[in-house]
C-alpha positions as CSV (number, residue, x, y, z in Angstrom):
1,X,0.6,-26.0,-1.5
2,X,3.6,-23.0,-1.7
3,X,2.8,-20.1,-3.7
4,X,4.1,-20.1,-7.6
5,X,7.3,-18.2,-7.9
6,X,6.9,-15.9,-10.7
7,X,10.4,-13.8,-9.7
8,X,12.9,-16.3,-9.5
9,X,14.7,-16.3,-6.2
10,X,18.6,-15.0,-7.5
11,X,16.9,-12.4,-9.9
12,X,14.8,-11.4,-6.5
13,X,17.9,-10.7,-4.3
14,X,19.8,-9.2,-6.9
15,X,16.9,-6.2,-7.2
16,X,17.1,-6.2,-3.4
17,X,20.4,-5.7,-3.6
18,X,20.0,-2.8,-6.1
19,X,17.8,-1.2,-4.2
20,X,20.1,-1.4,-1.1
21,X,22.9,0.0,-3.0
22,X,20.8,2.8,-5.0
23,X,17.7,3.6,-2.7
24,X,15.3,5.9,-4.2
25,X,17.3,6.1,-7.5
26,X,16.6,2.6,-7.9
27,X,15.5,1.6,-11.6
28,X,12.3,1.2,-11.9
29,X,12.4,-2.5,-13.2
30,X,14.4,-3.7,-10.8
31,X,12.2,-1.4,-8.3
32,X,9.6,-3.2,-9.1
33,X,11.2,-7.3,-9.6
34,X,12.3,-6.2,-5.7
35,X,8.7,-6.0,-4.7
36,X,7.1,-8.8,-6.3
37,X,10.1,-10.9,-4.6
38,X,9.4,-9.7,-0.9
39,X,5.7,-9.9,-1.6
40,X,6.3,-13.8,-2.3
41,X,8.6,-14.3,0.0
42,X,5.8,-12.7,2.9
43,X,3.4,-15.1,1.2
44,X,6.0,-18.1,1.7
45,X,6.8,-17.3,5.3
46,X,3.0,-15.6,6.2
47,X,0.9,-18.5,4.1
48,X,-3.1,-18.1,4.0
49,X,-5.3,-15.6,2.4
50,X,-6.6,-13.3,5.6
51,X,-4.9,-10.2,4.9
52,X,-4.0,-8.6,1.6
53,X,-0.6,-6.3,1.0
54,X,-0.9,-4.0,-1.6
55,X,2.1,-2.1,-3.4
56,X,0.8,0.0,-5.9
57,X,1.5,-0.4,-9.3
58,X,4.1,-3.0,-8.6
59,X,2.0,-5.8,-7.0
60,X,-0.2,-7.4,-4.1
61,X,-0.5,-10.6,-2.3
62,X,-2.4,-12.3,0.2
63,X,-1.1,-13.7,2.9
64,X,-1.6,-14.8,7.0
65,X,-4.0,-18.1,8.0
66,X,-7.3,-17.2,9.1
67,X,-10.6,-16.5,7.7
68,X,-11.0,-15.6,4.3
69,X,-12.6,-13.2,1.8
70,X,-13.9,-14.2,-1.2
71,X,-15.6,-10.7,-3.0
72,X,-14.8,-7.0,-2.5
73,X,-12.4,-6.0,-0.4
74,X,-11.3,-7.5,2.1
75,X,-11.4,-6.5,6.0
76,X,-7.7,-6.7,6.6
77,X,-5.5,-4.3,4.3
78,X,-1.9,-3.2,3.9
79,X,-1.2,-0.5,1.8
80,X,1.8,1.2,0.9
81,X,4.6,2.8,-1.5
82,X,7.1,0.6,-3.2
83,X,10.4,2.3,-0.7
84,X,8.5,1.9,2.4
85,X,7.7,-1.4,1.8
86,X,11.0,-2.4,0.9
87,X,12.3,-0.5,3.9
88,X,10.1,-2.4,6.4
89,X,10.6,-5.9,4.8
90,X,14.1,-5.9,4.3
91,X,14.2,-4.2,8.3
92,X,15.8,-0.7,7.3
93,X,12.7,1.1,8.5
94,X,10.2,-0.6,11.2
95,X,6.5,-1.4,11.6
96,X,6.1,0.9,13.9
97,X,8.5,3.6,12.2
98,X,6.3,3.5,8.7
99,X,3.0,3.4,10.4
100,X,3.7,6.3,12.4
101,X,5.1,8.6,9.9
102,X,1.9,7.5,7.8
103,X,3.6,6.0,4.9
104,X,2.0,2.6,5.9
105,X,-2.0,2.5,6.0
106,X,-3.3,-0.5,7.6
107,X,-7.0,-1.3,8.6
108,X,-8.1,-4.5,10.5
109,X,-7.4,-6.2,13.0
110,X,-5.1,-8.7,11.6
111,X,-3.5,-6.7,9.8
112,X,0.1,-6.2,12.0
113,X,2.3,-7.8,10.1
114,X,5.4,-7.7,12.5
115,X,5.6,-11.1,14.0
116,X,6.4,-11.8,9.8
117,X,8.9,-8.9,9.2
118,X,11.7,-8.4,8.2
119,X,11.8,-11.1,5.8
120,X,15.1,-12.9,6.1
């Protein structure tokens, strides 16, 4: 079964689109409206519930086949801020390029998300 939308797809691009334009001046609603749409679309093209993305305050999702956790935290984390993760799933920044710079923290072993972004 596809994950619920709760950002409808137009109002999703549209805060992409802001953020594109705006960057870092971005408001923060349609900040945060851009993540939660990214975060679904990662769960629609990544489905499963193996690795957990995490962009604090604006949202999380789980996302990735393979085993799953079902208490605590789970083995296979990505954590972030709202601009690098927009950076990395819209393709203006790469894996690599966040991870380095230390912007991305990631733990386990599934937790590489490239074969999955950018998101389209």
């Amino acid at each position: 079964m596809p994950p619920r939308r709760r950002v409808p797809v137009a109002a999703g691009r549209s805060a992409v689109e802001v953020w594109r334009s705006q960057g870092e001046a971005t408001p923060r609603v349609d900040l945060a409206t851009a993540v939660r749409f990214t975060l679904e679309e990662l769960s629609v093209v990544a489905p499963g519930r193996s690795v957990e993305v995490r962009v604090p305050p604006f949202g999380a999702v789980q996302c990735v086949t393979g085993t799953t956790h079902t208490r605590g935290t789970p083995p296979n984390v990505v954590e972030t801020d709202a601009q690098t993760w927009l950076a990395v799933a819209t393709g203006a920044l790469t894996w690599d390029g966040a991870w380095e710079s230390g912007t991305l923290r990631v733990s386990g072993h599934r937790a590489d998300l490239t074969a999955y972004l950018p998101l389209a």
